[in-house]
C-alpha positions as CSV (number, residue, x, y, z in Angstrom):
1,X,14.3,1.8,-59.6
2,X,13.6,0.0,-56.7
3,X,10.1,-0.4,-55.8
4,X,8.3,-0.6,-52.2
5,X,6.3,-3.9,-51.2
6,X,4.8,-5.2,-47.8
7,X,7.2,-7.0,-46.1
8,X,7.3,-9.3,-42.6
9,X,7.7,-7.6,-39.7
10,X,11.3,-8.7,-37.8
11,X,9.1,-8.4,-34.5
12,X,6.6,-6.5,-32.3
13,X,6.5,-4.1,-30.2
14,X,4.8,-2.3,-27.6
15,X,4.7,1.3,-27.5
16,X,3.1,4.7,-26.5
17,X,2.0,7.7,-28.0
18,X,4.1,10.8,-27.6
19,X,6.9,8.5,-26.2
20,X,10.3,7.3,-26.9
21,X,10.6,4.4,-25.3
22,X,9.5,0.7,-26.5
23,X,9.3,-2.6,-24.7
24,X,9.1,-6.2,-26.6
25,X,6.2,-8.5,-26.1
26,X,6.7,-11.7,-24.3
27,X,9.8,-13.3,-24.6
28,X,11.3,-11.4,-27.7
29,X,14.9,-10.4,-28.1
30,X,14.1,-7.3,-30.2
31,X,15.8,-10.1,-32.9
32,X,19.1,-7.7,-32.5
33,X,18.4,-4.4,-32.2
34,X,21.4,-2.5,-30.8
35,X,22.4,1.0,-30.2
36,X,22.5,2.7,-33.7
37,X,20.1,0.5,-35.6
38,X,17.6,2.2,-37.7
39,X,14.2,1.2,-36.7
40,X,11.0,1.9,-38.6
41,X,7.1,0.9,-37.5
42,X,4.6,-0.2,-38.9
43,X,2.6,2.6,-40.4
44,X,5.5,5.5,-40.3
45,X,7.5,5.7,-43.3
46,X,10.6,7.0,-41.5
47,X,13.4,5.2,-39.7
48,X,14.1,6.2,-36.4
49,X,17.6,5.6,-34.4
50,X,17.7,2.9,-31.9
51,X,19.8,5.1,-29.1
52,X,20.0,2.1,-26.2
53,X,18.8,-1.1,-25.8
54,X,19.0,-3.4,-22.8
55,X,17.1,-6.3,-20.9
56,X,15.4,-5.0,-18.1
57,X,13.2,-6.9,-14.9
58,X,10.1,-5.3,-13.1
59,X,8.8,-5.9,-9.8
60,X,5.3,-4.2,-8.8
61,X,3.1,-4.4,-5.4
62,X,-0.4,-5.2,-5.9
63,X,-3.3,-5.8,-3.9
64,X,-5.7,-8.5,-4.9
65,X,-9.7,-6.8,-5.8
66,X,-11.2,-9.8,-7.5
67,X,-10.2,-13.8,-8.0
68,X,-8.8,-13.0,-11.1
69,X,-7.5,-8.8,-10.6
70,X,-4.3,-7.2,-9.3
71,X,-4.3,-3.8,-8.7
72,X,-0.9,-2.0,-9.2
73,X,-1.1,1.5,-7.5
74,X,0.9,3.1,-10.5
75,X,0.8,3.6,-13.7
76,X,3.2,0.7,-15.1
77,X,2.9,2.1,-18.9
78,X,4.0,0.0,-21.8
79,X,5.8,-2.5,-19.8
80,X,3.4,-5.2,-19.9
81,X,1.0,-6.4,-22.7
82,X,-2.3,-8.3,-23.3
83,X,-0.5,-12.1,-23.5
84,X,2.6,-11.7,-21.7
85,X,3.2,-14.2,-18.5
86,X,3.9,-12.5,-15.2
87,X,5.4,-14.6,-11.8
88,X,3.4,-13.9,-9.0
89,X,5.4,-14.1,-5.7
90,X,3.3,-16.5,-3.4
91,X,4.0,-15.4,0.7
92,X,4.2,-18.3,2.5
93,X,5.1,-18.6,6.8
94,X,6.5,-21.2,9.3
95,X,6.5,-21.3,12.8
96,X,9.6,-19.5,14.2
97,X,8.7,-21.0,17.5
98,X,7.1,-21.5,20.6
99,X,6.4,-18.3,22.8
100,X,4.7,-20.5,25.5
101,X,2.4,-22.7,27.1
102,X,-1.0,-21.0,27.8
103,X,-3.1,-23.8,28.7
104,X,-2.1,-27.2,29.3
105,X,-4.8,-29.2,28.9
106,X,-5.2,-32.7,30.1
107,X,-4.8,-36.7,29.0
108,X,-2.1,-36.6,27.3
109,X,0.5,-39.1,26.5
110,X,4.5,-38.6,26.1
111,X,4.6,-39.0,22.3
112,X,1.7,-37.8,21.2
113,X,1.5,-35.8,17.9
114,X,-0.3,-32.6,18.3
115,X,-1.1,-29.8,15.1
116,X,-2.1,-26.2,15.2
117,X,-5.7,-26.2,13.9
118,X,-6.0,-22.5,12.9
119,X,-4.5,-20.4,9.7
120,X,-4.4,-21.5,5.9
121,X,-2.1,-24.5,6.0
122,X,-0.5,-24.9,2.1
123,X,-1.2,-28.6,1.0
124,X,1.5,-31.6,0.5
125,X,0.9,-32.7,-3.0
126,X,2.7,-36.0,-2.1
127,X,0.6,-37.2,0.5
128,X,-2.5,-34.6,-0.4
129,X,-1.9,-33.4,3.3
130,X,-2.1,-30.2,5.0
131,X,1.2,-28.4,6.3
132,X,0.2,-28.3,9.9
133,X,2.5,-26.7,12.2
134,X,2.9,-29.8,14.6
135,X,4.5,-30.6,18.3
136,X,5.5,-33.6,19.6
137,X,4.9,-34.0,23.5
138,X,8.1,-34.5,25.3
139,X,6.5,-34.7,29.5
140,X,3.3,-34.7,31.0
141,X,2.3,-34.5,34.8
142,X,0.2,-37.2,36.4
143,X,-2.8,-35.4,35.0
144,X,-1.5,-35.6,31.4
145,X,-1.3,-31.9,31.5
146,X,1.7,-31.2,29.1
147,X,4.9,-29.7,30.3
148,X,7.2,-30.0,27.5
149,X,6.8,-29.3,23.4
150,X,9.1,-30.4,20.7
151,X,8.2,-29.0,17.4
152,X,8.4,-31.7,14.8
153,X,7.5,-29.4,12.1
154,X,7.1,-25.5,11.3
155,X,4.6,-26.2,8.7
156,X,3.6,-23.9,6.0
157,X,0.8,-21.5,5.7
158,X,-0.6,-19.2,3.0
159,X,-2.3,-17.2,6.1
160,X,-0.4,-17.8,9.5
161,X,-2.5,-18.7,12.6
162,X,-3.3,-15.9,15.1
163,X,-0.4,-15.9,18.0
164,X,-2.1,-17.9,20.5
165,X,-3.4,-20.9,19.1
166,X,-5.2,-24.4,20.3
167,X,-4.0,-27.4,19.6
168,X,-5.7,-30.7,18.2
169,X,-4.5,-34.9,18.2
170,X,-3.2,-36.7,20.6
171,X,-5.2,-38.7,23.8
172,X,-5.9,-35.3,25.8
173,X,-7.5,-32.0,25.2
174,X,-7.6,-28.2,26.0
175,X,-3.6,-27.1,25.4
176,X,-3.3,-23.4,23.9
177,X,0.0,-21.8,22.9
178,X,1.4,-18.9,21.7
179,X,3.7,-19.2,18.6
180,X,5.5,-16.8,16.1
181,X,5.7,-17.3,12.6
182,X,7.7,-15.7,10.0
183,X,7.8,-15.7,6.6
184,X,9.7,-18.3,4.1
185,X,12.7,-17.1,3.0
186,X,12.3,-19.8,0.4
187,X,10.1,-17.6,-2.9
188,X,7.0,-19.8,-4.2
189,X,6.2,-18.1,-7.7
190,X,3.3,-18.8,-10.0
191,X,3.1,-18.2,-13.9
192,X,-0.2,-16.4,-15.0
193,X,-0.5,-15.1,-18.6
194,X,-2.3,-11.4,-18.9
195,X,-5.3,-11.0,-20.6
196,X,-6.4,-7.4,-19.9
197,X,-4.8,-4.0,-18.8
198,X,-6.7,-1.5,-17.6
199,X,-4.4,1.7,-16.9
200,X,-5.1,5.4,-15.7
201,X,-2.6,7.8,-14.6
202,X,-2.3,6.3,-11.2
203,X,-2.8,3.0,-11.3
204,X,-3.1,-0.3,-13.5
205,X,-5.2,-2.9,-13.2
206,X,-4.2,-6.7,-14.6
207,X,-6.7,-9.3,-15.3
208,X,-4.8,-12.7,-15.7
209,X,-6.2,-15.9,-16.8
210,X,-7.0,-17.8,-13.6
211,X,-7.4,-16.6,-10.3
212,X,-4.8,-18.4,-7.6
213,X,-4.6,-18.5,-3.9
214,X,-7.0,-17.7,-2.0
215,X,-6.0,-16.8,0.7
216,X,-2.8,-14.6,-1.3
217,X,-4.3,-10.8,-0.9
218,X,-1.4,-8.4,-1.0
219,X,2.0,-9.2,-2.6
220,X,4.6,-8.6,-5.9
221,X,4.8,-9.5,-9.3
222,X,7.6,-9.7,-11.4
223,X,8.4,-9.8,-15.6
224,X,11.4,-9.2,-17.7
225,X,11.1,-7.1,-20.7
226,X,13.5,-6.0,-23.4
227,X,13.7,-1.6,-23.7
228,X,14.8,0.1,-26.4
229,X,14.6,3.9,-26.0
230,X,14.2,5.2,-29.4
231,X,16.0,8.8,-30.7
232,X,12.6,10.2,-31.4
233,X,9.0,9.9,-30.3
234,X,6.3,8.1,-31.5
235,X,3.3,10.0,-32.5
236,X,1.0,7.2,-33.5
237,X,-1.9,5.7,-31.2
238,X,-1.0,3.1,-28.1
239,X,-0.6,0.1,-28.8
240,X,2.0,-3.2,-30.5
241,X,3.2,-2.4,-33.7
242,X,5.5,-4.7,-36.2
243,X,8.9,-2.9,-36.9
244,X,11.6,-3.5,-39.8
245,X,15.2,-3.2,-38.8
246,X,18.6,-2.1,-40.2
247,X,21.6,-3.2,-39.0
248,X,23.9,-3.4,-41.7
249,X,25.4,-0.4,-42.8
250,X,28.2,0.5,-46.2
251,X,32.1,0.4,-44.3
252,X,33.0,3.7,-45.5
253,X,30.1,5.9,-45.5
254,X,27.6,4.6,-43.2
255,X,24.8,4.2,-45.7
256,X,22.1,1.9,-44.6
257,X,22.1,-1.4,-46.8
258,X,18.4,-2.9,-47.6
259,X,16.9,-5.5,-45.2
260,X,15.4,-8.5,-46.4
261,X,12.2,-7.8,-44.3
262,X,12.0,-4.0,-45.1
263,X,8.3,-3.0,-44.6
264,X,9.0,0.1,-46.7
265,X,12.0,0.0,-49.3
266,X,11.3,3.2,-50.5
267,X,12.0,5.2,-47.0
268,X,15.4,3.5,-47.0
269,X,16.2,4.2,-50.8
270,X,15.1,8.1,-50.1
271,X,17.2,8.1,-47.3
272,X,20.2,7.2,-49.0
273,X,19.8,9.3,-51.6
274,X,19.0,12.4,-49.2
275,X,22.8,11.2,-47.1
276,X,24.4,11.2,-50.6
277,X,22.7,14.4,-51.8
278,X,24.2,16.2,-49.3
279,X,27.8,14.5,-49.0
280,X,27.7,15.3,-53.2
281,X,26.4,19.4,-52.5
282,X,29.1,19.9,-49.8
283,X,31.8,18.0,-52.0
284,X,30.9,20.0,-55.1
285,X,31.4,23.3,-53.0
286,X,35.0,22.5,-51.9
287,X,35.4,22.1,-55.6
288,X,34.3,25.3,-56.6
289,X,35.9,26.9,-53.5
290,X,39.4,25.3,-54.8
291,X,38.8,26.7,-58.5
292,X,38.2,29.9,-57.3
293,X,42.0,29.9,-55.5
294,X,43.8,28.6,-59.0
């Protein structure tokens, strides 16, 4: 007679009540699950048919309420769990280039190096230097007044300048310009690791480990997740469950063969029997019905 005993989980994963769909924590394959595999959780004795299966990557908007919370204006569900490690798309701008000359100023010097002094300028980590958007001056009147820009660099900034901006370096003083920026096409992404989800039917809230930018008050984040949408609900409480899986089946009838890792042997062994009970009753009926023709 074979006898049930607690087993090892194959893996974990996260799941609602009253739904049939399932999402893997972290990084996890599902160790294998395909269509047609039996699955069983932890706490339910009965296997449940694994009816898809397939890798799948989320991307939600969310506005920054606290140095260390993103709000998501949705309900994101059982997508994402306490621990998993979400990228965290970082906006960044350059300087498309100069609109004009508003002021010219005075004193300066062909050559000279001048740097936009407003907006949140991202930081070199070579030379521990701010990303300036800078201009070189290519003429000046007798005055020094400029008459000519070059831009030597579009710089990089978390939070652009305002359009008309003053300039700072060189010998002279008192130039404003007005200057467009546009965003990177280039994505900066961060890794932060959840530690708390907060959800209601309209919107989820995510507390992550460390806060980041400053500066960073509306953008995306993105995760991939492994779904597997399940033939049946579940009807136990929210929440990660371990799960024991069949794969391996008998050629000719189908019958599930016993997993190392079963968390309940016995479910499987009544299952067979209940498949060959059945096959055996509508087999001994065709007998009779044949006897009954001789």
């Amino acid at each position: 007679m074979i006898q049930g005993s607690k087993k090892t989980a194959t893996g974990f994963l996260h799941i609602l009540k009253e739904t049939n769909v399932a999402y893997s924590l972290g990084n996890d394959n599902f160790h294998g699950i395909r269509k047609g595999s039996l699955i069983q959780l932890e706490g339910d004795p009965s296997f449940i048919t694994v009816s898809d299966n397939q890798r799948k990557n989320f991307c939600f908007k969310f506005e920054r309420i606290e140095d260390d919370k993103l709000l998501i204006k949705q309900d994101i569900e059982a997508r994402l769990s306490v621990g998993d490690f979400i990228s965290i798309n970082v906006p960044r701008f350059e300087a498309l280039g100069l609109s004009g000359l508003i002021e010219k100023g005075k004193g300066y010097n062909v050559g000279d190096v001048l740097q936009v002094s407003d907006g949140h300028p991202t930081l070199d980590v070579v030379n521990n230097k701010a990303n300036n958007t800078s201009f070189e001056v290519g003429s000046v009147d007798d005055t020094g007044a400029i008459l000519k820009l070059r831009i030597k660099s579009k710089g990089e900034y978390y939070q652009p300048p305002e359009e008309e901006c003053w300039l700072e370096g060189g010998e002279g003083e008192g130039a404003k310009i007005s200057l467009d920026f546009e965003e990177c096409s280039e994505k900066k992404k961060i890794e932060k690791q959840v530690v708390k989800i907060e959800r209601t039917p309209s919107f989820t809230i995510i507390t992550i480990d460390k806060k980041f930018v400053d500066f960073v008050k509306n953008s995306t984040l993105e995760f991939g997740k492994w779904e597997v949408k399940l033939s049946a609900n579940h009807f136990q409480e929210d929440g990660v469950y371990g799960y024991s899986l069949i794969t391996n089946f008998t050629p000719n009838l189908n019958f599930a063969l016993l997993p190392e890792n079963a968390l309940n042997a016995v479910s499987i062994y009544n299952r067979t029997m209940m498949q060959l009970d059945s096959q055996i009753h509508d087999l001994k009926q065709q007998i009779d019905w044949l006897k009954s023709k001789i």
